[in-house]
C-alpha positions in Angstrom: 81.0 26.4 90.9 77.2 26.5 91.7 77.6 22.9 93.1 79.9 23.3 95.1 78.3 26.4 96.2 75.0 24.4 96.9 77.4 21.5 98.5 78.8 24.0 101.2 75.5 26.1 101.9 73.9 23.0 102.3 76.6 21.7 104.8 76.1 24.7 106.9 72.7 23.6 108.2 73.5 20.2 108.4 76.7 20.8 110.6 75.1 22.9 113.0 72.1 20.3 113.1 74.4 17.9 114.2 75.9 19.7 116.6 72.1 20.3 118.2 72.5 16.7 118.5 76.2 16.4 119.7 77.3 13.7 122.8 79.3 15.9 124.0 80.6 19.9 124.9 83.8 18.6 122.8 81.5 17.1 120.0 79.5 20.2 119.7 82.7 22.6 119.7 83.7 20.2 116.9 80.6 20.1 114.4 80.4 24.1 114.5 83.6 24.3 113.5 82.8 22.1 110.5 80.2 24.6 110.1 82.4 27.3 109.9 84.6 26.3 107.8 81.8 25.7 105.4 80.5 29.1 105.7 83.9 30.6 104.8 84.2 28.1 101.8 79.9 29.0 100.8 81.5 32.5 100.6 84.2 31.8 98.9 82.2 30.5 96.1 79.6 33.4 95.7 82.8 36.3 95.4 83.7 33.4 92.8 80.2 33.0 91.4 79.9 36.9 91.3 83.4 37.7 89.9 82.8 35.1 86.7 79.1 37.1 86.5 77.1 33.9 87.1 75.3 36.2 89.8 74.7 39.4 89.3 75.6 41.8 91.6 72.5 43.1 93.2 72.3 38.9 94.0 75.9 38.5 95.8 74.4 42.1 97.6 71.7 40.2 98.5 73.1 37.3 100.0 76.7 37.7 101.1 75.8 39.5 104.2 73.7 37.0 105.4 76.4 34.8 105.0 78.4 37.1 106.8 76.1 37.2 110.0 76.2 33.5 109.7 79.6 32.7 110.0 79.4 35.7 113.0 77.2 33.8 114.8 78.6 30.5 114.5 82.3 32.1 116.1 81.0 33.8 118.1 78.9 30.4 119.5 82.3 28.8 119.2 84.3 31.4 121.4 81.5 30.9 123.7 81.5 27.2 124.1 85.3 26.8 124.5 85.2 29.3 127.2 83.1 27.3 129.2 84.4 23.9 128.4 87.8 25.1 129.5 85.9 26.4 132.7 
């Protein structure tokens, strides 16, 4: 579980990198939502990584709602770009 963890934090960043570097508003849209999905997955696996007690609990505490604001951001960057793609 902690690999996979690792895989999809890891992912995160280099999704949204990508999409820095995207060809196009379509391309970028695209990568984020890779990103996002990624997010969701990342916290998936710490609620797992918690519930089997290979984190403690002050540790999901302390990570989960960055995760949280994460994901946040990326929708909310998401919302955003399709609204003025479809403009």
């Amino acid at each position: 579980m902690s690999k996979q963890f690792l895989r999809s934090i890891t992912s995160v960043g280099a999704n949204v990198r990508e999409a820095v570097n995207a060809q196009s508003k379509s391309d970028f849209i695209h990568k984020l939502s890779i990103s996002q999905k990624e997010c969701d997955e990342t916290m998936y696996w710490l609620e797992l990584l918690k519930e089997t007690n290979y984190i403690s609990v002050e540790e999901f505490k302390s990570i989960y709602p960055q995760c949280e604001e994460v994901l946040k951001i990326i929708r909310s960057i998401i919302i955003t770009s399709k609204k003025t793609h479809n403009s």
